[in-house]
DSSP file (Angstrom, degrees, kcal/mol; ACC not computed):
  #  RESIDUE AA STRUCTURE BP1 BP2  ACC     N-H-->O    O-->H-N    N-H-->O    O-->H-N    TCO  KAPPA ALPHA  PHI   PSI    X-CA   Y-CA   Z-CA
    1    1 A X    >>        0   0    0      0, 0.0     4,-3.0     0, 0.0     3,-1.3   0.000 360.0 360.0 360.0 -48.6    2.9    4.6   15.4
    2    2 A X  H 3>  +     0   0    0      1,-0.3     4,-1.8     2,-0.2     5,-0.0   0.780 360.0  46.6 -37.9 -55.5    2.6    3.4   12.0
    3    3 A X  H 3> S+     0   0    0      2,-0.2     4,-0.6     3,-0.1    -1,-0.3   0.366 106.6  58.7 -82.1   6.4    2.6    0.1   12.7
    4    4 A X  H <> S+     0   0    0     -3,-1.3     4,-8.7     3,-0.1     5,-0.3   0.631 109.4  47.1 -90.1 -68.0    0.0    0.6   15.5
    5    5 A X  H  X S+     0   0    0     -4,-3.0     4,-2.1     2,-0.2    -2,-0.2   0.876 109.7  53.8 -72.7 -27.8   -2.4    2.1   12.9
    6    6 A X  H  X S+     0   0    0     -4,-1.8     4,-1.2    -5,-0.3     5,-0.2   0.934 104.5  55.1 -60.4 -43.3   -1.7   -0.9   10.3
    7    7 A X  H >X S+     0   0    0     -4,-0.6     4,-3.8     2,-0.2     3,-0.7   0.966 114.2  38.5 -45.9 -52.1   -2.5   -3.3   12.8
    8    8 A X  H 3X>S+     0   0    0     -4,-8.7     4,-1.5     1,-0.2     5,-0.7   0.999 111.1  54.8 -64.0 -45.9   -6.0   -1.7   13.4
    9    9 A X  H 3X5S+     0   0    0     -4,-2.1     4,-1.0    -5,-0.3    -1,-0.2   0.890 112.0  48.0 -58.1 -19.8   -6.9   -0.8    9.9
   10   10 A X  H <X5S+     0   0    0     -4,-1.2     4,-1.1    -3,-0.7     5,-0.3   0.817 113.3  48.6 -79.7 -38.3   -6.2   -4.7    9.1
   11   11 A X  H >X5S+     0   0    0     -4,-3.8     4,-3.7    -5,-0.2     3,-2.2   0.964 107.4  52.3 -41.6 -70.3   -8.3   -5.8   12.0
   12   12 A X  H 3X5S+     0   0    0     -4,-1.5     4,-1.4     1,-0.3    -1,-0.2   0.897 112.8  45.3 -32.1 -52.6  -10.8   -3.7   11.0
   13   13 A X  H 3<<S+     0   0    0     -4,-1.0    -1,-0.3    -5,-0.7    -2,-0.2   0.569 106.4  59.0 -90.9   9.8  -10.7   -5.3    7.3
   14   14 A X  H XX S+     0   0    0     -3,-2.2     4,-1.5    -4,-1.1     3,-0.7   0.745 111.3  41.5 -66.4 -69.0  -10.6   -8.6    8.6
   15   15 A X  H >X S+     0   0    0     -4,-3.7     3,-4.7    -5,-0.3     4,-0.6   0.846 110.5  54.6 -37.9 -90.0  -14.0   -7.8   10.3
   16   16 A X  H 3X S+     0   0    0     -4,-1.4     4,-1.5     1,-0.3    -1,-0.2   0.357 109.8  46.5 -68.6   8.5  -15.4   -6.0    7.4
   17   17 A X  H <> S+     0   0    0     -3,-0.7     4,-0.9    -2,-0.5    -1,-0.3   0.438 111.2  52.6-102.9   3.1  -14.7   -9.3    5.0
   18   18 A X  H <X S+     0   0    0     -3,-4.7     4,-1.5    -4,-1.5    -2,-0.2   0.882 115.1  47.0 -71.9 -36.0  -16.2  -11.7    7.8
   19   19 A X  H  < S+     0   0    0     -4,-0.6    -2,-0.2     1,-0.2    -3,-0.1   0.948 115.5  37.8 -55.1 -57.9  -19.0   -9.2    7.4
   20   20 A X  H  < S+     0   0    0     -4,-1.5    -1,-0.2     1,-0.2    -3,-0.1   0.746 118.5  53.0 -68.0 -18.8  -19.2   -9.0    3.5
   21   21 A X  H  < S+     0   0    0     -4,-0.9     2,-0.8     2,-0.1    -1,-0.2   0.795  88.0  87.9 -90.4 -32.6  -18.5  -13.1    3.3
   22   22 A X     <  -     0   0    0     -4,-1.5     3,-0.4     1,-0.2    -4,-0.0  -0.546  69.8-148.6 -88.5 114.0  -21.4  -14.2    5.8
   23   23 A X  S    S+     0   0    0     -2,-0.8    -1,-0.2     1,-0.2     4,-0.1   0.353  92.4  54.3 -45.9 -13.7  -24.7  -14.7    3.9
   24   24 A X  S    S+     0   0    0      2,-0.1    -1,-0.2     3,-0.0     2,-0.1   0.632  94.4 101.4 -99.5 -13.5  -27.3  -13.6    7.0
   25   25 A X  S    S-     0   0    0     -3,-0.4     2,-1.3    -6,-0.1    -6,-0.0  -0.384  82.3-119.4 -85.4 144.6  -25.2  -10.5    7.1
   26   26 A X    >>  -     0   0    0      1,-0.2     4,-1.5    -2,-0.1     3,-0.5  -0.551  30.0-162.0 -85.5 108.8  -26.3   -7.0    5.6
   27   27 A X  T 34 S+     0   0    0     -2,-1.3    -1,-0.2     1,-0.3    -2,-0.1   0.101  79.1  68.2 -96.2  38.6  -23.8   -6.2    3.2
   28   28 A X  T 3> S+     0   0    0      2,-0.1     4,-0.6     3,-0.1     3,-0.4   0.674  93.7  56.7 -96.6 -21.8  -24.0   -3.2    2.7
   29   29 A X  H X> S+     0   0    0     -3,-0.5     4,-1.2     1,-0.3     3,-1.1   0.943 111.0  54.5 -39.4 -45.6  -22.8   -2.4    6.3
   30   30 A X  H 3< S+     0   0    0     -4,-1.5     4,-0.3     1,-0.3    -1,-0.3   0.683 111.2  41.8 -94.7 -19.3  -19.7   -4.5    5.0
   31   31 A X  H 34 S+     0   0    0     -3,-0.4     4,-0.4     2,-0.1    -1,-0.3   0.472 113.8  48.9-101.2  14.3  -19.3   -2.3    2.0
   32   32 A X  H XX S+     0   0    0     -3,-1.1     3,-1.4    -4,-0.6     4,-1.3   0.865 108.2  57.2 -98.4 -43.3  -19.9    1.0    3.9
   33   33 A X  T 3< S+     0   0    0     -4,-1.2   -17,-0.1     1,-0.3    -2,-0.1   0.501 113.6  40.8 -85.7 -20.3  -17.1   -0.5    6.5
   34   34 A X  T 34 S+     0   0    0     -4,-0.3     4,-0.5    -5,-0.2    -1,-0.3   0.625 109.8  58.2-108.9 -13.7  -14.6   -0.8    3.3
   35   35 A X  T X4 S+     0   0    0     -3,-1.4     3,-1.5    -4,-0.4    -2,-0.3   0.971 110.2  40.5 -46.5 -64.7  -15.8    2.5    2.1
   36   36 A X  T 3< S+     0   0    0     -4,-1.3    -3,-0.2     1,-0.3    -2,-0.1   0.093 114.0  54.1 -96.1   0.6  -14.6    4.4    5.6
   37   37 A X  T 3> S+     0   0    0     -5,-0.2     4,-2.6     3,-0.1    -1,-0.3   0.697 114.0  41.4 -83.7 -27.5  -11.2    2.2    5.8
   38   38 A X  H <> S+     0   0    0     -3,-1.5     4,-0.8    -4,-0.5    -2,-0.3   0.630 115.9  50.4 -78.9 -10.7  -10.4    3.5    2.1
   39   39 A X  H  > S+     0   0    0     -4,-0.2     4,-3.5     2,-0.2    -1,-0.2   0.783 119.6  36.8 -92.9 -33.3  -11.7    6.9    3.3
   40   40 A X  H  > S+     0   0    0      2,-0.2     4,-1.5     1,-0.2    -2,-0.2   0.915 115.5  50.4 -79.3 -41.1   -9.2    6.6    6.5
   41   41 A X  H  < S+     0   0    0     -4,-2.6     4,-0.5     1,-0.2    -1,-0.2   0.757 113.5  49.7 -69.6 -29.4   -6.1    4.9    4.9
   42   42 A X  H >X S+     0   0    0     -4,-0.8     4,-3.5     2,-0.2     3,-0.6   0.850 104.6  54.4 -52.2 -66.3   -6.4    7.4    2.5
   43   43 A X  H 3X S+     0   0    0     -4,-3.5     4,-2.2     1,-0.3     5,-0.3   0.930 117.3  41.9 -45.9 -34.9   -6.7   10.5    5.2
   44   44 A X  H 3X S+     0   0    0     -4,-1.5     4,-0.7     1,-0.2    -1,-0.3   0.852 110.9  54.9 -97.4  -9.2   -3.5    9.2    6.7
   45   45 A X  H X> S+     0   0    0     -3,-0.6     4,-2.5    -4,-0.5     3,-0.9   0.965 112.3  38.1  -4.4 -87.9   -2.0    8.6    3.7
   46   46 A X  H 3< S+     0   0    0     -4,-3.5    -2,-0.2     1,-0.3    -3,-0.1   0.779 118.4  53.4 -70.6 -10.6   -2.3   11.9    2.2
   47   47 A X  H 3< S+     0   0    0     -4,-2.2     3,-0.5    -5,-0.5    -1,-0.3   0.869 112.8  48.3 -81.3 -18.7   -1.6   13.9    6.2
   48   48 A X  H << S+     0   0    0     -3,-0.9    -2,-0.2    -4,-0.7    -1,-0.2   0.718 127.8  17.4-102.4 -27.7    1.6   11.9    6.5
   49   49 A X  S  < S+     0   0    0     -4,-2.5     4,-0.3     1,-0.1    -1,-0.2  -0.566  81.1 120.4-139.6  63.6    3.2   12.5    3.1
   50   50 A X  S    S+     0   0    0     -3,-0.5    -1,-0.1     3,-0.1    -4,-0.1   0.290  77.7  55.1 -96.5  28.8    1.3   15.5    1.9
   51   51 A X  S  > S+     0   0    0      2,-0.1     4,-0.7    -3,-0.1    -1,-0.1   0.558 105.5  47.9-134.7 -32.5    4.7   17.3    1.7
   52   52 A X  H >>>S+     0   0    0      2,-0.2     4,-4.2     3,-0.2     3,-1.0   0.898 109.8  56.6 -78.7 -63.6    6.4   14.8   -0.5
   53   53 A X  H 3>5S+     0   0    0     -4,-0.3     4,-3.1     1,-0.3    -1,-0.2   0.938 109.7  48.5 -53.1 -48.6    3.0   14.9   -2.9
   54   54 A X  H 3>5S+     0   0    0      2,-0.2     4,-2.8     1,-0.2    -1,-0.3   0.820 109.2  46.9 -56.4 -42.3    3.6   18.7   -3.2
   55   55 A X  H <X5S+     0   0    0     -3,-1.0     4,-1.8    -4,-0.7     5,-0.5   0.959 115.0  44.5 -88.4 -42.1    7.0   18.6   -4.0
   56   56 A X  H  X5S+     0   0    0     -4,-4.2     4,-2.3     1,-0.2     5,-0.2   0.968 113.3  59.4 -56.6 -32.2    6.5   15.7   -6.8
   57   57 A X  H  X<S+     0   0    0     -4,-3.1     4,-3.1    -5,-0.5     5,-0.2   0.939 108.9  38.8 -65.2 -49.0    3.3   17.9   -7.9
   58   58 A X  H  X S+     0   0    0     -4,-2.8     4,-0.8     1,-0.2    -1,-0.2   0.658 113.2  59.2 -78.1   0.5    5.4   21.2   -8.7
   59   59 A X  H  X S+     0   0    0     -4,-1.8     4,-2.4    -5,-0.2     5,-0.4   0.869 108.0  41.6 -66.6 -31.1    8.0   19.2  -10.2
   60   60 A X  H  X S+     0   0    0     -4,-2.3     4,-0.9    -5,-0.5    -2,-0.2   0.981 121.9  41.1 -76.0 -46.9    5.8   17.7  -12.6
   61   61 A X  H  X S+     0   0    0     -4,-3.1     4,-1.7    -5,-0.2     5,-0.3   0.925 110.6  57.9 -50.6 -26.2    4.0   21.2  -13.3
   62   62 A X  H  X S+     0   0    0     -4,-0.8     4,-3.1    -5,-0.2    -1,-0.2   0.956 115.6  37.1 -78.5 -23.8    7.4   23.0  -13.2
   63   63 A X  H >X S+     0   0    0     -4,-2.4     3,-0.9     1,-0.2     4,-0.8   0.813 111.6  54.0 -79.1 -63.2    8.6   20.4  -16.3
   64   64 A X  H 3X S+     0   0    0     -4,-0.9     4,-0.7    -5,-0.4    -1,-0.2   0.702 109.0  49.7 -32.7 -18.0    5.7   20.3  -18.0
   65   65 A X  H 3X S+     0   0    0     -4,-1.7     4,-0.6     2,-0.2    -1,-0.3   0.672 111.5  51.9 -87.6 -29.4    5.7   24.5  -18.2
   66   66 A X  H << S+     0   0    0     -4,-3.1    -2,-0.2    -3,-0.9    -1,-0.2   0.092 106.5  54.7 -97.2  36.5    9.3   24.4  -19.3
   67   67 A X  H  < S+     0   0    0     -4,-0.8    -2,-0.2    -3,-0.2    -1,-0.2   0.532 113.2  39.3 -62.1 -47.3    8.2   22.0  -22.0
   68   68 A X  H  <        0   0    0     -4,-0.7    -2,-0.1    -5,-0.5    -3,-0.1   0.355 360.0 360.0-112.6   4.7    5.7   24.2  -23.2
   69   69 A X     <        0   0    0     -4,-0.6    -1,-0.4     0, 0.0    -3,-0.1   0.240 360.0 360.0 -69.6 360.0    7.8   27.4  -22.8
Protein backbone atom coordinates (compact mmCIF):
# COMPACT_ATOMS: atom_id res chain seq x y z
CA UNK A 1 0.00 0.00 0.00
CA UNK A 2 2.82 2.25 0.76
CA UNK A 3 4.49 1.79 -2.14
CA UNK A 4 1.20 2.26 -4.21
CA UNK A 5 0.86 5.75 -2.64
CA UNK A 6 4.66 6.68 -3.34
CA UNK A 7 4.29 5.89 -6.81
CA UNK A 8 1.29 8.33 -7.21
CA UNK A 9 2.52 11.05 -5.04
CA UNK A 10 5.83 10.98 -7.39
CA UNK A 11 3.72 11.01 -10.53
CA UNK A 12 1.85 13.63 -9.31
CA UNK A 13 5.28 15.66 -8.62
CA UNK A 14 6.59 14.78 -11.83
CA UNK A 15 3.50 16.55 -13.33
CA UNK A 16 3.57 19.38 -11.03
CA UNK A 17 7.47 20.21 -12.02
CA UNK A 18 6.52 19.83 -15.93
CA UNK A 19 3.95 22.30 -14.77
CA UNK A 20 6.20 24.73 -12.78
CA UNK A 21 9.19 24.30 -15.57
CA UNK A 22 7.01 25.18 -18.83
CA UNK A 23 7.06 28.92 -19.41
CA UNK A 24 3.24 29.21 -21.11
CA UNK A 25 2.11 27.49 -18.02
CA UNK A 26 0.38 29.27 -14.92
CA UNK A 27 2.54 28.64 -12.20
CA UNK A 28 0.85 29.17 -9.72
CA UNK A 29 -1.42 26.04 -10.41
CA UNK A 30 2.19 24.35 -10.26
CA UNK A 31 2.86 25.83 -6.87
CA UNK A 32 -0.68 25.14 -5.50
CA UNK A 33 -0.13 21.35 -6.93
CA UNK A 34 3.20 21.20 -4.57
CA UNK A 35 1.38 22.91 -1.88
CA UNK A 36 -1.53 19.92 -1.76
CA UNK A 37 1.22 17.01 -2.22
CA UNK A 38 3.15 18.55 0.94
CA UNK A 39 -0.34 18.95 2.46
CA UNK A 40 -1.07 15.07 1.53
CA UNK A 41 2.46 13.45 2.22
CA UNK A 42 2.20 15.10 5.25
CA UNK A 43 -1.57 13.75 6.13
CA UNK A 44 -0.26 10.33 5.64
CA UNK A 45 2.68 10.83 7.25
CA UNK A 46 1.36 12.04 10.44
CA UNK A 47 -2.05 9.06 10.17
CA UNK A 48 0.44 6.35 9.69
CA UNK A 49 2.92 7.02 12.45
CA UNK A 50 0.93 9.28 14.75
CA UNK A 51 1.40 6.66 17.52
CA UNK A 52 5.18 6.57 17.29
CA UNK A 53 5.05 10.69 17.37
CA UNK A 54 3.17 10.45 20.64
CA UNK A 55 5.25 8.18 22.29
CA UNK A 56 8.66 10.16 21.27
CA UNK A 57 6.49 13.44 22.36
CA UNK A 58 5.84 12.29 26.08
CA UNK A 59 9.22 10.97 26.23
CA UNK A 60 10.67 14.18 25.53
CA UNK A 61 8.09 16.08 27.95
CA UNK A 62 8.43 13.30 30.48
CA UNK A 63 12.52 14.09 30.55
CA UNK A 64 12.45 17.44 30.26
CA UNK A 65 9.84 17.61 33.61
CA UNK A 66 12.22 15.39 35.47
CA UNK A 67 14.92 17.76 34.55
CA UNK A 68 13.21 20.53 35.93
CA UNK A 69 11.91 18.60 38.96
Amino acid sequence: MLKTVKNKVLAVAVKAKNVLANPSGDQMTGWLIVVLIVVVVGAIFMTLYQGSITQIWNSIVSKITGLLS
